[in-house]
C-alpha positions in Angstrom: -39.4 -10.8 -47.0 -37.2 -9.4 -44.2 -33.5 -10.2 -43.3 -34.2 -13.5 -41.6 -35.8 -15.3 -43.8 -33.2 -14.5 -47.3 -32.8 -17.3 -48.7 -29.6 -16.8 -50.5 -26.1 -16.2 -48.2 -25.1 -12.6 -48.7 -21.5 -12.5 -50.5 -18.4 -10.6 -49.4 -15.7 -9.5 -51.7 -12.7 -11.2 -51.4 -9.6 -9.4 -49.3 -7.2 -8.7 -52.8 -4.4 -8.2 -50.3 -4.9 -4.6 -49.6 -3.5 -2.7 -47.0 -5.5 -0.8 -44.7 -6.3 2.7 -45.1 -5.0 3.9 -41.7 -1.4 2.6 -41.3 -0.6 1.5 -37.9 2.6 3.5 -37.3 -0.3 6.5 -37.8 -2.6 5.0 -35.3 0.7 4.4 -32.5 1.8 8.4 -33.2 -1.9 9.7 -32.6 -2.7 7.5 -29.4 0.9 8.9 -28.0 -0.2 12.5 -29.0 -3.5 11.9 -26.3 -3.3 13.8 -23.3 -2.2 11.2 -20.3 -5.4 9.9 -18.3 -5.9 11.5 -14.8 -3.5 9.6 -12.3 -5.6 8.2 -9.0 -5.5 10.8 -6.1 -2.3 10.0 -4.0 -1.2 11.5 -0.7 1.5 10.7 1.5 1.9 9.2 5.3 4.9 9.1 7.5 4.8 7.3 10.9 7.0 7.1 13.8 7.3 5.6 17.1 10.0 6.2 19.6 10.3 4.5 23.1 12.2 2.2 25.0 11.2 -0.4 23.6 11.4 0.0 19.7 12.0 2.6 16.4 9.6 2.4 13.7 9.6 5.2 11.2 7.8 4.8 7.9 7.8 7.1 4.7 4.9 6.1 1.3 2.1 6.9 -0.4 -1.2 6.7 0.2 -4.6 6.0 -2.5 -7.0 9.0 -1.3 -9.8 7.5 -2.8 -8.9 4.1 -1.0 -7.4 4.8 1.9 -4.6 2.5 1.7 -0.7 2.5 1.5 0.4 1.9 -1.9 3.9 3.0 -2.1 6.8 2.5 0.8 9.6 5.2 0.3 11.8 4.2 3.7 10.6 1.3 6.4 12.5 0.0 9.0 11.2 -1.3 12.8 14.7 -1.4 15.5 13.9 -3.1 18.5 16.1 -1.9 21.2 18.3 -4.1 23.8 16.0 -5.2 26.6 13.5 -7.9 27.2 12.8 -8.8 23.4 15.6 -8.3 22.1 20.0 -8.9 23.0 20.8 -6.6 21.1 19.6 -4.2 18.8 17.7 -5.8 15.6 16.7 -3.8 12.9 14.0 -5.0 10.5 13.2 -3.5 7.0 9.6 -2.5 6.2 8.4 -2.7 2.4 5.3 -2.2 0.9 5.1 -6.6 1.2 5.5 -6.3 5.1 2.0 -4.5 5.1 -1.1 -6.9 5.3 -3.9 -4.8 7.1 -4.2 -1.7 6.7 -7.3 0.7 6.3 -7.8 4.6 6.8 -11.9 5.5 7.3 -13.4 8.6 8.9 -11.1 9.3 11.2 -9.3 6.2 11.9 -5.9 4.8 10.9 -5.0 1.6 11.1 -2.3 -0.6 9.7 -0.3 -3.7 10.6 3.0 -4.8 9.6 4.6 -8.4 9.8 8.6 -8.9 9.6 10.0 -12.9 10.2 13.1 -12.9 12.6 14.3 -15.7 11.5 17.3 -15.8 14.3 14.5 -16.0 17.2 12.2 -18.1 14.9 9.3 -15.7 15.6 7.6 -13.4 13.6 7.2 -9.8 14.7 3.8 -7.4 14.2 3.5 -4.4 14.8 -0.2 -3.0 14.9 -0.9 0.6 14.3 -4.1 2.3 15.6 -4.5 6.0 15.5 -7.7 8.6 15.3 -7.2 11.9 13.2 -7.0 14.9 15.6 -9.1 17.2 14.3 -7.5 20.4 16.7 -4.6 20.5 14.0 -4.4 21.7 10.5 -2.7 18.8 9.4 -3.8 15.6 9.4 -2.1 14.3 12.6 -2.8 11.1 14.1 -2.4 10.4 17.8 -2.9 7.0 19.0 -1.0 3.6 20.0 0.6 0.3 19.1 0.7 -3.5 19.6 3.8 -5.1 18.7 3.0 -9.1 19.4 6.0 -11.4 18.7 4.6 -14.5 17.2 7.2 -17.7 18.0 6.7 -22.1 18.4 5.8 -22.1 21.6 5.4 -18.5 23.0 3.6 -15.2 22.1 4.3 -12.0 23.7 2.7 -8.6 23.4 4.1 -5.5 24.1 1.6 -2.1 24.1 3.0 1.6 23.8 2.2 4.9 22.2 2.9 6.3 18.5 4.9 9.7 18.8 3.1 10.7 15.5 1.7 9.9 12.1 0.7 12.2 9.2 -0.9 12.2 6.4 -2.5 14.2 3.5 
């Protein structure tokens, strides 16, 4: 007769309160001991624009095998006294001001979002860029949208990103 059709329950011993044969504090000291696992490919990206209308400089990291910005080391967006802004307004980029962003072939692109809360609008700031492949580095030429986003009113302003570099 095979396993299924035993007609008596097999029996177990009963646990006599003994204490494993591997103690823990053995098992914590030898998982320590193992080599760290590989860390996920990282690179870095720093982009800056510089015109009359605004300063945007951003410092992170990036995910290689991603694509995507996964640290923020220093952020900030200034818009500059003139049309969209009195005076000049400086905004703080963090890793939580990013919501699209996406590096594929050649292409770059990411937006940011700041609230200015003293205009009631809310600022973004496209980025889209195309690797030029003539350099050594990976140096990104391209341009930007900044769109303020307010009640009753949306404006868009268009320029050019001095640079953006990544590895």
């Amino acid at each position: 007769m095979g396993f299924a059709g035993r007609s008596s329950p097999q029996r177990r011993r009963p646990d006599r309160g003994r204490k494993p044969c591997v103690p823990q504090a053995f098992l914590l000291a030898a998982a320590l001991a193992l080599p760290p696992l590989p860390a996920a490919a990282t690179g870095t990206i720093f982009c800056s624009i510089e015109d009359r209308n605004l300063s945007f400089e951003l410092a992170g990291d990036t995910s290689v095998e991603y694509g995507t910005i996964i640290a923020v080391h220093t952020g900030s967006l200034r818009l500059k006294p003139g049309r969209y802004a009195k005076s000049g307004t400086d905004f703080a980029v963090t890793k939580d001001s990013i919501f699209l962003q996406w590096s594929f072939d050649r292409d770059l692109r990411f937006a940011i979002h700041v609230d200015d809360p003293d205009n009631e609008r809310t600022i973004i700031l496209a980025i889209i860029a195309e690797r030029d492949d003539r350099l050594e580095v990976d140096n990104y030429r391209g341009r930007y949208v900044l769109q303020f986003v307010g009640k009753n009113r949306t404006d868009v302003v268009n320029g050019r990103i001095k640079s953006c570099q990544g590895d």
